[in-house]
C-alpha positions in Angstrom: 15.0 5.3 14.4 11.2 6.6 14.8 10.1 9.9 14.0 8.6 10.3 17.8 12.7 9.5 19.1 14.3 11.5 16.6 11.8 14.7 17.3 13.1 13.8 21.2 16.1 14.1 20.8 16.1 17.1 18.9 14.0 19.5 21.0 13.6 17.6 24.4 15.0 20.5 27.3 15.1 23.3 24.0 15.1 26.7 25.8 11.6 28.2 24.5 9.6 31.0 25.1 6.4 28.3 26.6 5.7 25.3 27.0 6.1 23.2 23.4 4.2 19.9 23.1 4.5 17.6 19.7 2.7 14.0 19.4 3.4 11.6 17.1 1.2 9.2 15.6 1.7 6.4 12.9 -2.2 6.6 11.7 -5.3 8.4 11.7 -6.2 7.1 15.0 -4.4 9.8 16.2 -3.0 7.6 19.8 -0.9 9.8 20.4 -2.6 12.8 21.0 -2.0 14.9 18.0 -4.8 17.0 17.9 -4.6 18.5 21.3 -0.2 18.8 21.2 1.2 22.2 19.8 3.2 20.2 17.3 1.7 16.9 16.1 2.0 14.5 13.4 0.3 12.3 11.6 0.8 9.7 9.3 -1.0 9.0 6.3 -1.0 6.5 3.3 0.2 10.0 1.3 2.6 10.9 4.2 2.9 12.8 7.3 0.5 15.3 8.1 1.4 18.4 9.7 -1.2 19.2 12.6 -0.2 23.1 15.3 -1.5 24.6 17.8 -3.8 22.3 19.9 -3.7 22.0 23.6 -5.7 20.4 26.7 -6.0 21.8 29.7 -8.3 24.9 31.1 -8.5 26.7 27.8 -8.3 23.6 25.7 -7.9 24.2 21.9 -8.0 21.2 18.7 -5.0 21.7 16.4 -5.7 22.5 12.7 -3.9 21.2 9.6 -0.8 23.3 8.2 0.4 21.2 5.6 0.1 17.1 4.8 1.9 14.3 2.3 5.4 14.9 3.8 8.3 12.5 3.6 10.4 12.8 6.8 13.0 14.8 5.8 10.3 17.1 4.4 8.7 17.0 8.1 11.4 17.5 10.2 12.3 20.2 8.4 8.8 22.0 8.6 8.8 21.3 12.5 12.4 22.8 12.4 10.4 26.1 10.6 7.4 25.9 13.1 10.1 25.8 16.1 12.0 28.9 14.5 8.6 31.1 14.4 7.5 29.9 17.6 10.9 31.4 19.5 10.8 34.3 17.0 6.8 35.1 17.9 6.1 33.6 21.5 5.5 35.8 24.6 6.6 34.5 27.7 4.7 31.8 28.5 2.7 30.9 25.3 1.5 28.6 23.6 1.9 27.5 20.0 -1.7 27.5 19.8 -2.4 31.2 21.5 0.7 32.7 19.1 -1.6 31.7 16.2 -5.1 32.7 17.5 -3.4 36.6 18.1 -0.9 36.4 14.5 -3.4 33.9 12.3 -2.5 30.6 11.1 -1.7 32.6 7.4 1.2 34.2 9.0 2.6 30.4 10.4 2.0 29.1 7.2 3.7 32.1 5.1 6.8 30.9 8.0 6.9 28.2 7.3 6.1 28.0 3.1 
């Protein structure tokens, strides 16, 4: 089964505090959209790379890099970390991207280490 089906299954209809967009994409090429989903990732030649907090719209925002040259197991896992901090840190309504513009992407990354 593909990353993109297991991730669905797993967190499609999860009770969040906001909306919670992830995008996955086999290449840099990036089809999929990862740069502007909360969650997206990315494969690489070294593995998956880990890509948080973008998102389109009226206040549109790129996603940056939180960590890269992940098996899947090692992925899923980290997704399973960013999910955790996002229903531990979120205010009603927000985005991935607006928790880490008011907490800092450190404090994601110390979540998620």
């Amino acid at each position: 089964m593909g990353m993109g089906l297991k991730l669905d299954e797993k967190y499609h209809g999860m009770e969040l505090p906001g909306k919670l967009k992830m995008g996955v994409s086999g290449c840099p090429f990036q089809c999929a959209e990862t740069a502007i989903k909360d969650i997206g990732l990315q494969g690489t030649a070294k593995g998956w790379r880990v890509l948080v907090g973008g998102c389109g719209g009226a206040r549109p925002r790129l996603s940056e890099p939180l960590t890269e040259g992940l098996d899947d197991t090692q992925a899923t896992a980290t997704i399973e970390k960013i999910v955790e901090y996002f229903k531990a840190n979120a205010k009603p309504n927000e985005r991935l991207g607006r928790v880490i513009d008011r907490l800092g992407i450190d404090h994601l990354k110390q979540a998620v280490a």
